[in-house]
Backbone as a chain_set.jsonl record, in Angstrom:
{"seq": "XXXXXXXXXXXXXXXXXXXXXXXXXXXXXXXXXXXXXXXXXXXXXXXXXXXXXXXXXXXXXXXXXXXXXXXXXXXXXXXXXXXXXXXXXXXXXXXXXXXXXXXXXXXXXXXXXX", "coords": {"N": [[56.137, 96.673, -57.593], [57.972, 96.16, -59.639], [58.644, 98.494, -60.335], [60.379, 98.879, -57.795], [62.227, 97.12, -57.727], [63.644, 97.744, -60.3], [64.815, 100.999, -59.711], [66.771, 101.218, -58.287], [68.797, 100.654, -60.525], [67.738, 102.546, -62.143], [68.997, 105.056, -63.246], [71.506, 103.632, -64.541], [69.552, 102.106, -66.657], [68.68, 104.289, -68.065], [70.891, 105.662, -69.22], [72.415, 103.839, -70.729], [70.494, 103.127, -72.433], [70.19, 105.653, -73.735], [72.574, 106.16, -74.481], [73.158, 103.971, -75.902], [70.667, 104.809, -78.234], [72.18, 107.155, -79.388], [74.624, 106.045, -80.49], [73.106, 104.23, -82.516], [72.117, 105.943, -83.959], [74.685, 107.462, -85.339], [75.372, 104.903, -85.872], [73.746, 104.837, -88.471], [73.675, 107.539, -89.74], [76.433, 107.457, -90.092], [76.449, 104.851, -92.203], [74.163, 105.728, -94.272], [75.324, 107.881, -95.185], [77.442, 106.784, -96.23], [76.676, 104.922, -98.093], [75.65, 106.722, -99.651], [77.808, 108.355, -100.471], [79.047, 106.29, -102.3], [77.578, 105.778, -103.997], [77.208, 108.164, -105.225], [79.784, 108.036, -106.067], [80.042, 105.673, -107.813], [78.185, 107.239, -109.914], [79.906, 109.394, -110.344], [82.352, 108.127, -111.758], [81.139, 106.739, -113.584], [80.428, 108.927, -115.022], [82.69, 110.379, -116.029], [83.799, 108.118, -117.138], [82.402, 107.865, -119.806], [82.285, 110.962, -120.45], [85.234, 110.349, -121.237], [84.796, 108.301, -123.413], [83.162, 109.756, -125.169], [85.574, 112.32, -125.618], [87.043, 110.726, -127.064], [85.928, 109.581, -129.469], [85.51, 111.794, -130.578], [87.859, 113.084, -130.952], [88.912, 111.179, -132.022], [87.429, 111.224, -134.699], [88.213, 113.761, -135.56], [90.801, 113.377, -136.108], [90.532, 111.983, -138.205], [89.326, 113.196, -140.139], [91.479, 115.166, -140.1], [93.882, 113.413, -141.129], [92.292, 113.266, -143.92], [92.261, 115.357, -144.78], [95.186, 116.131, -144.801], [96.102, 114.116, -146.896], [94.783, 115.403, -148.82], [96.082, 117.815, -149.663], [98.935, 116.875, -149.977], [98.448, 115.035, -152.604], [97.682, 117.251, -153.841], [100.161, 118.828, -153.646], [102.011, 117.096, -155.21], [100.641, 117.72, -157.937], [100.968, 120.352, -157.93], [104.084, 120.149, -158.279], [104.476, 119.066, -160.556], [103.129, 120.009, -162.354], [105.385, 122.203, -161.999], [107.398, 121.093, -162.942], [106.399, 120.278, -165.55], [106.649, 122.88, -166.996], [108.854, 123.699, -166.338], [110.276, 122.131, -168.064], [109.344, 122.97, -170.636], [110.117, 125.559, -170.903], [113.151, 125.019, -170.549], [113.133, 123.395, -173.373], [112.251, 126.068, -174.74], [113.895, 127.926, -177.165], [114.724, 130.675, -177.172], [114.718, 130.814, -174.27], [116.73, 131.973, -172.952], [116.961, 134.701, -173.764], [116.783, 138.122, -173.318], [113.752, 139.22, -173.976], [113.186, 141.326, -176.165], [114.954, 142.387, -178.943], [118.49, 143.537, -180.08], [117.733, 145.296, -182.286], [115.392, 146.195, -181.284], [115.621, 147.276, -178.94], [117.021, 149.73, -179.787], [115.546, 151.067, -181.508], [113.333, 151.936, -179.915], [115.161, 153.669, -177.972], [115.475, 155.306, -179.826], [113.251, 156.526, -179.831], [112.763, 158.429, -177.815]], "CA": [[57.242, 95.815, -57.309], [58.781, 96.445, -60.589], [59.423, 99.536, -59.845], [60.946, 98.701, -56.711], [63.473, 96.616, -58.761], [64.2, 98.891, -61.052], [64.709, 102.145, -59.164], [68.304, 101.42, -58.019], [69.117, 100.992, -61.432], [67.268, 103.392, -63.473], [69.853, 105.89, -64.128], [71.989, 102.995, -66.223], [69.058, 102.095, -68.11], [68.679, 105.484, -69.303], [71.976, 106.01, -69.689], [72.2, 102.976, -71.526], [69.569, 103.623, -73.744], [70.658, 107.243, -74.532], [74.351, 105.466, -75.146], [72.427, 102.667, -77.185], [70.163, 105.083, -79.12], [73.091, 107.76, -79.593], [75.332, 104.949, -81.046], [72.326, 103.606, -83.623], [71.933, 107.422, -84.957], [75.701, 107.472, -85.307], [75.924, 103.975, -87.399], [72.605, 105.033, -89.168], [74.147, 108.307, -90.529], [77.678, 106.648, -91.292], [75.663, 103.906, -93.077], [73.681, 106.434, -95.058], [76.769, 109.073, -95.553], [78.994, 105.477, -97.176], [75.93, 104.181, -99.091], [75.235, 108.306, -100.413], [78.902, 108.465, -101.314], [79.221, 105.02, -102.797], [76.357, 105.751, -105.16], [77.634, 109.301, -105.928], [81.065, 108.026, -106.722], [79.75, 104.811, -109.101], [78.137, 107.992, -111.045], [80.811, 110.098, -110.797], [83.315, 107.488, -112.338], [80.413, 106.169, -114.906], [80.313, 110.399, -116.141], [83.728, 110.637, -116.25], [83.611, 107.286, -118.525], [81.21, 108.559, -120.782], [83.188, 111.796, -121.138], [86.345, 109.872, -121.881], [84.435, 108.038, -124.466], [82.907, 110.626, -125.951], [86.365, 112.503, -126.121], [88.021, 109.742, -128.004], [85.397, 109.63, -130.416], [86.144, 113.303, -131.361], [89.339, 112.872, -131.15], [89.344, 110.21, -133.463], [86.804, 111.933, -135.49], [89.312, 115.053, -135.692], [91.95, 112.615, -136.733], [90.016, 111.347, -139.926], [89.62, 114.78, -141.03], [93.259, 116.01, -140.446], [94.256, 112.712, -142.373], [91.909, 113.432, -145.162], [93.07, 117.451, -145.152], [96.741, 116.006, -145.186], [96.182, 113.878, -148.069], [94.468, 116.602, -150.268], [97.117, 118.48, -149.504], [99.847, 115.865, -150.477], [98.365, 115.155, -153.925], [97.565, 118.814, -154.657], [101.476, 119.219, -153.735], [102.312, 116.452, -156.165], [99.783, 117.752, -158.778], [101.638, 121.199, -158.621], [105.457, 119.555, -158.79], [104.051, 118.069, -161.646], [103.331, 121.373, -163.077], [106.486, 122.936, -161.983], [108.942, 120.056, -163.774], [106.391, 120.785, -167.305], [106.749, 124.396, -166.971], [110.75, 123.903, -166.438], [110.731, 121.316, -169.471], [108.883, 123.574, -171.53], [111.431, 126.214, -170.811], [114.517, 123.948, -171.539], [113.201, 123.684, -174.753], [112.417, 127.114, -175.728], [115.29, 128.41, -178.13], [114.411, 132.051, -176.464], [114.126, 131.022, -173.065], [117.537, 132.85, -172.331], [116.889, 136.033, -174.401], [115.643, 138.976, -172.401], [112.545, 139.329, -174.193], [113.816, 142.164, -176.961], [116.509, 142.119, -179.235], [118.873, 144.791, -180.064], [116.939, 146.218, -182.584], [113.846, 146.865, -180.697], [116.303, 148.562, -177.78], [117.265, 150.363, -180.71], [114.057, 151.767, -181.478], [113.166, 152.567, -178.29], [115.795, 154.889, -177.2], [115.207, 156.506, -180.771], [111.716, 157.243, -179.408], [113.193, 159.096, -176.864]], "C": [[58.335, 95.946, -58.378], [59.932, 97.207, -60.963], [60.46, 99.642, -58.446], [62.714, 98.171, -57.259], [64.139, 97.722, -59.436], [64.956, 100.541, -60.968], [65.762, 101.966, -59.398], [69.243, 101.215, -59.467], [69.108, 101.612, -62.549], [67.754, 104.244, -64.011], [70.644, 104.733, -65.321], [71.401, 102.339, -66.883], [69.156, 102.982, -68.697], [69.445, 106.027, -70.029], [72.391, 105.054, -70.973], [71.47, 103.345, -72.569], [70.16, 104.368, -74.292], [71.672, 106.308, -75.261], [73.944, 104.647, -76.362], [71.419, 103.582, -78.586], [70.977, 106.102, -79.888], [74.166, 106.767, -80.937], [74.698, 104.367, -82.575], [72.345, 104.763, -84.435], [73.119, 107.32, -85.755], [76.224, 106.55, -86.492], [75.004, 104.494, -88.265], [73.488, 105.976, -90.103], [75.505, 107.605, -91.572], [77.141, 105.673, -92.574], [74.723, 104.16, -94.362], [74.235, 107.285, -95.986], [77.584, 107.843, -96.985], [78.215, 105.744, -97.94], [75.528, 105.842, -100.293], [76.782, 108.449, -101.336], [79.544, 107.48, -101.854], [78.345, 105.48, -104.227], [76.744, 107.029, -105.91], [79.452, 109.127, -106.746], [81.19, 106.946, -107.749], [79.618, 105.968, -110.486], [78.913, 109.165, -112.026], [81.713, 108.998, -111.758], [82.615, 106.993, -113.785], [80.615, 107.909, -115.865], [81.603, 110.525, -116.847], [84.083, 109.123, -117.549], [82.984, 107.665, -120.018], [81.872, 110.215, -121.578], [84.484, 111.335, -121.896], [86.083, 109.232, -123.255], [83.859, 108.98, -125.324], [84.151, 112.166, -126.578], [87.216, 111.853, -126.804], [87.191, 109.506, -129.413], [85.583, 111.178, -131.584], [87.234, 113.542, -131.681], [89.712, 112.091, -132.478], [88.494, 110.381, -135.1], [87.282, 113.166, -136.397], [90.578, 114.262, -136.643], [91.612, 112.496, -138.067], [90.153, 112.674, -140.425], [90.835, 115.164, -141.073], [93.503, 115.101, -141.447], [93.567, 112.67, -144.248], [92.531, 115.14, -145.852], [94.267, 117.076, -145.717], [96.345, 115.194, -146.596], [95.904, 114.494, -149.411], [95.572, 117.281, -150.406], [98.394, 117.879, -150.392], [99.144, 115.772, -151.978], [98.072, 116.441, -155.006], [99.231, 119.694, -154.735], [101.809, 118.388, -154.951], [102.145, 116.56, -157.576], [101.373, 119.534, -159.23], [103.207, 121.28, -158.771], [105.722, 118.817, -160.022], [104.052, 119.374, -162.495], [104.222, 122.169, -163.274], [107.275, 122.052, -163.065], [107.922, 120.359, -165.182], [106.65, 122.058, -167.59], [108.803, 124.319, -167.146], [111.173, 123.405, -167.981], [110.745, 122.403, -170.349], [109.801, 125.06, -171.724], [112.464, 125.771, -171.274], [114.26, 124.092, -173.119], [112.637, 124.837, -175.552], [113.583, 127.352, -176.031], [115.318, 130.044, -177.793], [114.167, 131.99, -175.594], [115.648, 132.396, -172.517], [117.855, 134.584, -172.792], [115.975, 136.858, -173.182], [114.294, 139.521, -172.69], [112.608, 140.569, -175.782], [114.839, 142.087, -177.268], [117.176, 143.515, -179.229], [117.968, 145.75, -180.989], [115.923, 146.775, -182.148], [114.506, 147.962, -179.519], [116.861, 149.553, -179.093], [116.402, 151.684, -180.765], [113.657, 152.652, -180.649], [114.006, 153.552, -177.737], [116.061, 155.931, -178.38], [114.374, 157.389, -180.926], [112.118, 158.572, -178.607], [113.461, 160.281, -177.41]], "O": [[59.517, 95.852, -58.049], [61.07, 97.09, -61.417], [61.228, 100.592, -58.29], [63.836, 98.671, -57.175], [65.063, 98.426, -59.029], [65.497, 101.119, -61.911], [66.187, 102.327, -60.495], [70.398, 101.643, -59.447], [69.832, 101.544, -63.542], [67.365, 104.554, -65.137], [70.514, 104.815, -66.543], [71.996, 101.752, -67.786], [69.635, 102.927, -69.83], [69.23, 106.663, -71.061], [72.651, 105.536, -72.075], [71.946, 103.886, -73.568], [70.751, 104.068, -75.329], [71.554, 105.838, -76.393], [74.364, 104.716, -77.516], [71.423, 103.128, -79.731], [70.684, 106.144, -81.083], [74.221, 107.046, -82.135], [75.404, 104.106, -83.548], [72.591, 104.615, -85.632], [72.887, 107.088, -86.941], [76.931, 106.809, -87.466], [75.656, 104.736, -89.281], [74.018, 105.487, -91.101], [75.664, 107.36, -92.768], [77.471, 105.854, -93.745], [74.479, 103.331, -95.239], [73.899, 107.48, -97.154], [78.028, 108.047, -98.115], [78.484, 106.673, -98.702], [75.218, 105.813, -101.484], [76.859, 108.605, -102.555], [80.756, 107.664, -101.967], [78.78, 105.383, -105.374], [76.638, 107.035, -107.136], [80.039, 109.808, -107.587], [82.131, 106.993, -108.542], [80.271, 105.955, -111.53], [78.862, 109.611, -113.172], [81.545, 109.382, -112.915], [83.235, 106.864, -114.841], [80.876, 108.004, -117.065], [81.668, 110.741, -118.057], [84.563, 109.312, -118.667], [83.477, 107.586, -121.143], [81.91, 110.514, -122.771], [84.797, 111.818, -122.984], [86.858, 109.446, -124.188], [84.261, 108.858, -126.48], [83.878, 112.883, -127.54], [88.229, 112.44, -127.185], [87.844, 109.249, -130.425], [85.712, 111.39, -132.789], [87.574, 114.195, -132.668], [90.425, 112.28, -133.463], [88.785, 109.898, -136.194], [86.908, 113.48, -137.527], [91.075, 114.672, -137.692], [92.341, 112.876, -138.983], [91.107, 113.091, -141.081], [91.304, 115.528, -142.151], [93.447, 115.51, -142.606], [94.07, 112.272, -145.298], [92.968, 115.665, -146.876], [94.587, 117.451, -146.845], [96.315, 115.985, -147.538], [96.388, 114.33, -150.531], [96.046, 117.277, -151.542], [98.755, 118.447, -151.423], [99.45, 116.78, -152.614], [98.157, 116.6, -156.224], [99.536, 120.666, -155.427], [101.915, 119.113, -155.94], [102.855, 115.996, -158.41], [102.184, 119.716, -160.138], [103.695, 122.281, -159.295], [106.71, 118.2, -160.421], [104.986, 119.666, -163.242], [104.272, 122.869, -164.286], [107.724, 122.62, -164.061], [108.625, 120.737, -166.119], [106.935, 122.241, -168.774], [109.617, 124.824, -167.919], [111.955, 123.909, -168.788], [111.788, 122.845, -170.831], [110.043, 125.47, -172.86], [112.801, 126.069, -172.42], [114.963, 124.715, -173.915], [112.508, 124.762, -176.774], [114.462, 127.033, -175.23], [116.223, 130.616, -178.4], [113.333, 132.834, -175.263], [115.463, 133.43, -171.875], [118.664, 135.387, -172.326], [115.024, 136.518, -172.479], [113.695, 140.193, -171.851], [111.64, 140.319, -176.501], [115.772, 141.821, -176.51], [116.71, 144.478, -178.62], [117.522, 146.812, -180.555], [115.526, 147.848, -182.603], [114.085, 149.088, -179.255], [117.164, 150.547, -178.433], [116.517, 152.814, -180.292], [113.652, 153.882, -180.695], [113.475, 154.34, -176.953], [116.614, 157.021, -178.228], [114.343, 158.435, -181.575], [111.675, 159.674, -178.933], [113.914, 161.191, -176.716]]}, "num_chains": 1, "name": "protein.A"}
C-alpha cells in the first residue's frame, strides 16, 4: 500500500534527495574549504608577525652597533684633531719650522762633492 502511494511520486523523492544530498556535499565542502582557509590565514598572518618581529629586533640590533661604530669613530676623530692642532702648535713654535732642512753651507758642501 505504501508503495502504491508512493509510486506516483517517486521520481521527486529521488530527485529531491539527490538535490538535497548534492546541496549538503556542496555546503560541507564550502564549510570545510572557509574553516581550511580561515585557519591557514590566522597562521599565515601570526608567521608574518613573528617575522616582522623578529626583523625589528635585528634591525634594532644593527642599529646599536652602527651607533656604537659611529661613536668610536667620532672620538677617534676627535682624538686625532687633537693630535693634529699639537703637531701644528709644536710647529708654530719651532724657530726652524720654515727652514728647508739645510743651510747654505751644507748646499755648499754638497755640490763641492760633486
Amino acid at each position: 500500500m505504501l508503495k502504491a502511494l508512493l509510486a506516483p511520486y517517486l521520481s521527486w523523492i529521488v530527485t529531491a534527495a539527490v538535490v538535497t544530498a548534492v546541496g549538503l556535499s556542496i555546503y560541507a565542502y564550502n564549510a570545510v574549504y572557509e574553516r581550511g582557509y580561515e585557519a591557514m590565514r590566522v597562521v599565515h598572518e601570526k608567521a608574518l608577525a613573528d617575522q616582522a618581529a623578529a626583523n625589528n629586533a635585528v634591525i634594532t640590533a644593527a642599529e646599536k652597533g652602527l651607533r656604537e661604530d659611529v661613536a668610536l669613530i667620532i672620538l677617534e676623530k676627535e682624538k686625532l684633531e687633537d693630535e693634529v692642532a699639537r703637531l701644528n702648535r709644536e710647529a708654530a713654535q719651532d724657530p726652524g719650522a720654515a727652514d728647508g732642512g739645510i743651510g747654505l753651507g751644507s748646499v755648499q758642501r754638497l755640490n763641492s762633492v760633486r
